[in-house]
DSSP file (Angstrom, degrees, kcal/mol; ACC not computed):
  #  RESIDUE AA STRUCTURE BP1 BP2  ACC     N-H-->O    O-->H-N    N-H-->O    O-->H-N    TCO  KAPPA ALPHA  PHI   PSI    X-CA   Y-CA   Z-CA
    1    1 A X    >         0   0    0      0, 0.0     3,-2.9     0, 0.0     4,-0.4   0.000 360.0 360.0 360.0 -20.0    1.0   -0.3   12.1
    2    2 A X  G >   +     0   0    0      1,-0.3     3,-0.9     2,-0.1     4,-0.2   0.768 360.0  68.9 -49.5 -16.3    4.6   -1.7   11.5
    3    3 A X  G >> S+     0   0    0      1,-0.2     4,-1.1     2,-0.2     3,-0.8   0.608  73.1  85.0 -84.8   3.5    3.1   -5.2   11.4
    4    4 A X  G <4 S+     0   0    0     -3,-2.9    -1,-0.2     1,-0.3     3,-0.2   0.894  86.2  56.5 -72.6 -28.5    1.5   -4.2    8.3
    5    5 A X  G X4 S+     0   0    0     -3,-0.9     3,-1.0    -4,-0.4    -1,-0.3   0.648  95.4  65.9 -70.6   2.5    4.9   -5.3    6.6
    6    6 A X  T <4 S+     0   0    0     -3,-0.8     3,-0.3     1,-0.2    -1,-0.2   0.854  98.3  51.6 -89.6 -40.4    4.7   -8.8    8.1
    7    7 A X  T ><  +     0   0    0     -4,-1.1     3,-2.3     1,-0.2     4,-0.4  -0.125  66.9 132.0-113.7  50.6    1.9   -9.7    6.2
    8    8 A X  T X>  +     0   0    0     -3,-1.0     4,-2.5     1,-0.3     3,-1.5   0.834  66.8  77.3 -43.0 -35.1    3.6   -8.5    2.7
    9    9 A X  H 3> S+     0   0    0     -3,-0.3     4,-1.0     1,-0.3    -1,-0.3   0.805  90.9  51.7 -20.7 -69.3    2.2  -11.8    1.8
   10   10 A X  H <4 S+     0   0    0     -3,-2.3    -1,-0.3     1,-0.3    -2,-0.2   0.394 108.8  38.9 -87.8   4.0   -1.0  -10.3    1.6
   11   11 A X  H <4 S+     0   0    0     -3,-1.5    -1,-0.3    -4,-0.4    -2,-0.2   0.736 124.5  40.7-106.5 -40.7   -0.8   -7.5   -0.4
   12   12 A X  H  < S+     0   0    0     -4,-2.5    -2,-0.2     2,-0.1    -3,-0.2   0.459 119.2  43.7 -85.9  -9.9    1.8   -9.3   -3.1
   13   13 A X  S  < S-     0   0    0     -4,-1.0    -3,-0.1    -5,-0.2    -4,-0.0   0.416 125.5 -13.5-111.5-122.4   -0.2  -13.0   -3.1
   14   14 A X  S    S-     0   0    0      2,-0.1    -4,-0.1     1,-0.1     3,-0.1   0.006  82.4-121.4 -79.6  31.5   -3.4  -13.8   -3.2
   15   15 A X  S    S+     0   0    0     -6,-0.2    63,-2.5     1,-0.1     2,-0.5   0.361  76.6 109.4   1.0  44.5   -4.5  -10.6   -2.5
   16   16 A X  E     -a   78   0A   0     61,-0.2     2,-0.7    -7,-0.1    63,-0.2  -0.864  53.1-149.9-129.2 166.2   -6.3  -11.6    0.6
   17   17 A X  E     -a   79   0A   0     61,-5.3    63,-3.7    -2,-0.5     2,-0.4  -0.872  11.1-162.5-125.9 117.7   -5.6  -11.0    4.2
   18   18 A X  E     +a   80   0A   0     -2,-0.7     2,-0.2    61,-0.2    63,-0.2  -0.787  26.8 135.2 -98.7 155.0   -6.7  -13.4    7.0
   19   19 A X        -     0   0    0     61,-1.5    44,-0.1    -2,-0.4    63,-0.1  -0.746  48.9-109.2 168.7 136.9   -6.9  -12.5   10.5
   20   20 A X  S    S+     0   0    0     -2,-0.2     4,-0.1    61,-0.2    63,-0.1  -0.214  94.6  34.6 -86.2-171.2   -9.4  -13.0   13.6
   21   21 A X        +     0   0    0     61,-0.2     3,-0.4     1,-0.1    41,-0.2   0.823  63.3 168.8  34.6  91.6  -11.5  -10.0   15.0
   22   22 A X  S    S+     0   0    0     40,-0.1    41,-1.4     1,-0.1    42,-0.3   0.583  81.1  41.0 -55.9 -37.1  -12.0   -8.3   11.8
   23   23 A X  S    S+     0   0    0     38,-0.1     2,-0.3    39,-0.1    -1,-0.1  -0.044  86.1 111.5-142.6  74.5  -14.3   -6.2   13.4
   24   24 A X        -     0   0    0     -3,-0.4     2,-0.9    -4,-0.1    38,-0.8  -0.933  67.6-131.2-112.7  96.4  -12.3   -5.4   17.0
   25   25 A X  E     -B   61   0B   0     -2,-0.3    36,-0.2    36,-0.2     2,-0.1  -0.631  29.0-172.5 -39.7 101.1  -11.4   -2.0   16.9
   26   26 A X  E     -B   60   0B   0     34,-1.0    34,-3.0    -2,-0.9     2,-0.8  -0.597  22.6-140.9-104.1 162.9   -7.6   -1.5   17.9
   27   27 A X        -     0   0    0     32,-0.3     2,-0.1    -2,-0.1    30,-0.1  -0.884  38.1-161.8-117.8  92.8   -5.7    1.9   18.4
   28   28 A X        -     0   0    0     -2,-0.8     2,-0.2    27,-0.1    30,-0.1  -0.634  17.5-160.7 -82.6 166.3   -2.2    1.1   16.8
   29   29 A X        -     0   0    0     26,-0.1     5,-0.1    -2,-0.1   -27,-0.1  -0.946  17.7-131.1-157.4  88.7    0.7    2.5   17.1
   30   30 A X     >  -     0   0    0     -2,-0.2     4,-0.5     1,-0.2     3,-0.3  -0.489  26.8-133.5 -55.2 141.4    3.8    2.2   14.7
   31   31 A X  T  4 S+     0   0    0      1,-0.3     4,-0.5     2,-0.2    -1,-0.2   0.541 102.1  65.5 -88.3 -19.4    6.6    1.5   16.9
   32   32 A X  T  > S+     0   0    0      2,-0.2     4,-0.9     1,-0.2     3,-0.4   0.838 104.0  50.4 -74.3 -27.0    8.7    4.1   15.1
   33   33 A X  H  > S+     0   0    0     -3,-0.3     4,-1.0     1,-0.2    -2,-0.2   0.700 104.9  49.8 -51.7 -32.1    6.4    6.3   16.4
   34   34 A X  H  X S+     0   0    0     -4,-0.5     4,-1.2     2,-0.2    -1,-0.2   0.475 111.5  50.5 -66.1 -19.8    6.4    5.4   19.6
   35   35 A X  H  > S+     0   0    0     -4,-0.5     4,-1.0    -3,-0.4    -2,-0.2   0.790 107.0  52.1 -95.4 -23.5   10.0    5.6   19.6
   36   36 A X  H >X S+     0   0    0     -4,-0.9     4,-1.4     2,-0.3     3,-0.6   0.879 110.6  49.8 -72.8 -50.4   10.0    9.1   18.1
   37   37 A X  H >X S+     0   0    0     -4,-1.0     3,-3.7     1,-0.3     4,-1.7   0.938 117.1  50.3 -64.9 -81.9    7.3   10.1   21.2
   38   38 A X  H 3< S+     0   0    0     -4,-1.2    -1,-0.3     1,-0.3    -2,-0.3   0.213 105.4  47.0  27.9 -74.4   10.2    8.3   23.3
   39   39 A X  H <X S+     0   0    0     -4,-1.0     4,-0.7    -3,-0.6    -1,-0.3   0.440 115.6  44.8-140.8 -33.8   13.3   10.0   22.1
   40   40 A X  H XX S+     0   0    0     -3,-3.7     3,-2.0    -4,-1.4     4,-2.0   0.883 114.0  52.9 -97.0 -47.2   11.8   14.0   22.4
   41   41 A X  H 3< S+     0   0    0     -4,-1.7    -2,-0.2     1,-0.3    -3,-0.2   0.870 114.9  38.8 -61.5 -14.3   10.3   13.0   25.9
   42   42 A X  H 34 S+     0   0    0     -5,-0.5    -1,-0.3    -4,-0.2    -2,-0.2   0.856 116.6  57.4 -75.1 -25.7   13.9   11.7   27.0
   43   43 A X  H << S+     0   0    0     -3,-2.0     2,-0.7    -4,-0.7    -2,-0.2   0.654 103.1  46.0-128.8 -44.6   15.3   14.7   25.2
   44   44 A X    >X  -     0   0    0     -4,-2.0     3,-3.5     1,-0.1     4,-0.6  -0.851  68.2-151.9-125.9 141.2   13.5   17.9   27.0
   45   45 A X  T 34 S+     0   0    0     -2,-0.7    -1,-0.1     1,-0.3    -4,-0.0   0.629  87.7  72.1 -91.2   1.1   13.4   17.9   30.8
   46   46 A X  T 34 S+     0   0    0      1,-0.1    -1,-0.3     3,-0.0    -5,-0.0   0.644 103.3  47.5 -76.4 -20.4   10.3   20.0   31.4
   47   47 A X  T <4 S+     0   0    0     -3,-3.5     3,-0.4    -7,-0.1    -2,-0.2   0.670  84.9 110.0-106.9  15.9    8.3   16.6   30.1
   48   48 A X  S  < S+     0   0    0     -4,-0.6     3,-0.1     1,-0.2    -6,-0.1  -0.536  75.4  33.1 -71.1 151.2   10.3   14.2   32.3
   49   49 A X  S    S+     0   0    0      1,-0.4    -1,-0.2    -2,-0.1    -2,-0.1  -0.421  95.9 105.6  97.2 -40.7    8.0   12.7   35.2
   50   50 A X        -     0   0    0     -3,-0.4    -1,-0.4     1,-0.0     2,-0.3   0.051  65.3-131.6 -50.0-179.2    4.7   12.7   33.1
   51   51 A X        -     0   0    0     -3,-0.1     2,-0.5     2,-0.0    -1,-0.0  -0.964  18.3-147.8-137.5 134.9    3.2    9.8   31.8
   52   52 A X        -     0   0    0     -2,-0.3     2,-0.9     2,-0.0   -15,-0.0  -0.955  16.2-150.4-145.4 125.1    2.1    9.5   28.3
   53   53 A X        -     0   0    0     -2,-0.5     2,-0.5     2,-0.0    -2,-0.0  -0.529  24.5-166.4 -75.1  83.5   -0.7    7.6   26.5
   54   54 A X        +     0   0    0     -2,-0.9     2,-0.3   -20,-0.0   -20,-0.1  -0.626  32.1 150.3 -70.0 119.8    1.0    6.9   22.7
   55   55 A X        -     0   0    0     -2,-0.5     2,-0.6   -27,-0.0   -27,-0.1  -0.998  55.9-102.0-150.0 139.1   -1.8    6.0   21.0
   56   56 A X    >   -     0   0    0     -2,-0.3     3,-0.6     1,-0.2   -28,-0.1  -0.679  38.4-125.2 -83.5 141.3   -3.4    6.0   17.4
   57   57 A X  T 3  S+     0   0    0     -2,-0.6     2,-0.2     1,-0.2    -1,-0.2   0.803  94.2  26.4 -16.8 -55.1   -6.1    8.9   17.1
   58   58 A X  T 3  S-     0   0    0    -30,-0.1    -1,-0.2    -3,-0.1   -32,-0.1  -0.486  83.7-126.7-130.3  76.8   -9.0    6.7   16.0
   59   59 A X    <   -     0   0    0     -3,-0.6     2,-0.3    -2,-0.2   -32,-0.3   0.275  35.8-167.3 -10.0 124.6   -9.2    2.9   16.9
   60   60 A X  E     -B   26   0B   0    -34,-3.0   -34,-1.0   -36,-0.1   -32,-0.1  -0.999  16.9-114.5-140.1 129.1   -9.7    1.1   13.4
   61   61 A X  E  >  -B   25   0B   0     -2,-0.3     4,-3.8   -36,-0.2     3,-0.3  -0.187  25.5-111.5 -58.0 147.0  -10.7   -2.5   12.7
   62   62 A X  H  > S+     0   0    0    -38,-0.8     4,-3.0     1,-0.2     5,-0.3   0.988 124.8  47.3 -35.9 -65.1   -8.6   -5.2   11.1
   63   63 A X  H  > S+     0   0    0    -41,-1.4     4,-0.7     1,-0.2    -1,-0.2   0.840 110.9  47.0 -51.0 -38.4  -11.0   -5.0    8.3
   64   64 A X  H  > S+     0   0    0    -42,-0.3     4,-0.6    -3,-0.3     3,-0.4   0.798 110.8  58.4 -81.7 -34.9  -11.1   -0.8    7.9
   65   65 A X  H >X S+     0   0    0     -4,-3.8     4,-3.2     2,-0.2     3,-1.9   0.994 109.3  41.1 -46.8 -68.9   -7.2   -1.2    8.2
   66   66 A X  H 3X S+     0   0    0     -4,-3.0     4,-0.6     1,-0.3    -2,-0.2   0.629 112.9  53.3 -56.5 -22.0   -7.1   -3.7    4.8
   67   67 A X  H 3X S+     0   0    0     -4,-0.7     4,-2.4    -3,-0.4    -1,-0.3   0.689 107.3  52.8 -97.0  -0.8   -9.5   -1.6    3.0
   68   68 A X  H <X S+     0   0    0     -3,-1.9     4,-1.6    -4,-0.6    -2,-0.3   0.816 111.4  44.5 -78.9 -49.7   -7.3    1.4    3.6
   69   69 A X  H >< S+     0   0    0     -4,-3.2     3,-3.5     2,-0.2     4,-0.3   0.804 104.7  63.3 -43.9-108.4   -4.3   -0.2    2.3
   70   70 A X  H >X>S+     0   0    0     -4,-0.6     4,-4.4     1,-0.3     3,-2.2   0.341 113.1  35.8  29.4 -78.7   -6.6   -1.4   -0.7
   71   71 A X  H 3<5S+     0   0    0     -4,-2.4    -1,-0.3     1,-0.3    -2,-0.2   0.852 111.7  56.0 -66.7 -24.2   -7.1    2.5   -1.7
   72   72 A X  T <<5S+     0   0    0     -3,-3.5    -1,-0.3    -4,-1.6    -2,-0.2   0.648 113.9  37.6 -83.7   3.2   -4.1    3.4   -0.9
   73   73 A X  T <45S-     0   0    0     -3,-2.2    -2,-0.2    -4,-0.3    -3,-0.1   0.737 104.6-129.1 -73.0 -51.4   -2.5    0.3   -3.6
   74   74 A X  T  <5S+     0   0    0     -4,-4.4     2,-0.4     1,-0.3    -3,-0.2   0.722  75.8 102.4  96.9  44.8   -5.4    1.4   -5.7
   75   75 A X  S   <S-     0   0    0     -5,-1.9     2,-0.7    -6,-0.1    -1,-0.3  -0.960  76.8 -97.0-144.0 156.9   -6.2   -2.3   -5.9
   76   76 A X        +     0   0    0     -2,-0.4     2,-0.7    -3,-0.1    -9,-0.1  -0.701  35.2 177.4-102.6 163.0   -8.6   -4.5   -4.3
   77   77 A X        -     0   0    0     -2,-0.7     2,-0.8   -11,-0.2   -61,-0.2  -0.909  15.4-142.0-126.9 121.5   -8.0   -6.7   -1.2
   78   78 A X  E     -a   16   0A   0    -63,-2.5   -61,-5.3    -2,-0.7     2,-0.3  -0.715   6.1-153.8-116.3 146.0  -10.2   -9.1    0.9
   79   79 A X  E     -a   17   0A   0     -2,-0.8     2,-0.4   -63,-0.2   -61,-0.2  -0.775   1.2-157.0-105.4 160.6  -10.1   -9.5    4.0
   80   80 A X  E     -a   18   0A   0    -63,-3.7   -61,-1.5    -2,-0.3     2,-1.2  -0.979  18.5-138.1-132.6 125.4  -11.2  -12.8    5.8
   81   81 A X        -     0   0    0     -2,-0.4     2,-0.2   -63,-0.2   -61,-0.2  -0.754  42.3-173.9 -98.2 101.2  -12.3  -12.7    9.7
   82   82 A X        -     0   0    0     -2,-1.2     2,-0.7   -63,-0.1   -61,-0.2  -0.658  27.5 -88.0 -93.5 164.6  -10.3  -16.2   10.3
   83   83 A X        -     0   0    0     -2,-0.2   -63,-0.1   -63,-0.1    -2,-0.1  -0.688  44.5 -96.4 -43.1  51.8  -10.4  -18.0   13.6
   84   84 A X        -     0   0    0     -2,-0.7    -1,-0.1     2,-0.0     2,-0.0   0.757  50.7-105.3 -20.9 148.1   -8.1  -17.2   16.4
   85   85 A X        -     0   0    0     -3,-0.1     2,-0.4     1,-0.0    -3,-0.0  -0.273  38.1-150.2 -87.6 176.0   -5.2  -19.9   16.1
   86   86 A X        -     0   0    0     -2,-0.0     2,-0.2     0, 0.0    -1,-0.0  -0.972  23.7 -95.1-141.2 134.1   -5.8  -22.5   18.9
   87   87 A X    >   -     0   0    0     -2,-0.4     3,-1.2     1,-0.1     2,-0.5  -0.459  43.5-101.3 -64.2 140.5   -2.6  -24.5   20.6
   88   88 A X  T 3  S+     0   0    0     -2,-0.2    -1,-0.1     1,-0.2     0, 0.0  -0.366 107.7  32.9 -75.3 127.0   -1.9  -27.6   19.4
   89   89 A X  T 3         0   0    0     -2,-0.5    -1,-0.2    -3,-0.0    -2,-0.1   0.710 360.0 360.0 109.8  23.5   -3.2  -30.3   21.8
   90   90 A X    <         0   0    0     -3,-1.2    -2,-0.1    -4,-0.0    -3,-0.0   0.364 360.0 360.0-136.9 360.0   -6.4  -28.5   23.0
């Protein structure tokens, strides 16, 4: 979810948010969260050796992400299911 600051752009501009799969369900994970899970499994030695799935609870589309911002601004935002960017020269 950290990446949600990257596209400040979109919340502060033209208050729309581009981005391909709009409706690809992802399970994110803010990386301070991940770091958090991290930092107590290093930290008590009864959970060294497991392995552990960091994950968000409920897999949420690009699009259900941006209208969740939206209510939480109180404002609206559209989102646009753009194209995946393509390398130049193909």
């Amino acid at each position: 979810m950290s990446d949600t600051l990257q596209r400040l752009w979109f919340v502060t501009g033209r208050s729309a948010g581009f981005q391909p799969f709009g409706d690809l369900p992802q399970a994110v994970v803010d990386l301070a969260d991940a770091a958090e899970v991290a930092a107590r499994v290093l930290d008590v030695p009864e959970l060294d050796g497991r392995a552990y799935t960091v994950t968000d609870p409920k897999p949420l589309t690009p699009r259900q992400r941006s209208h969740r911002l939206a209510t939480a601004l109180g404002r609206p935002l559209t989102f646009v299911d753009a194209p995946p960017n393509r390398p130049t020269g193909q």
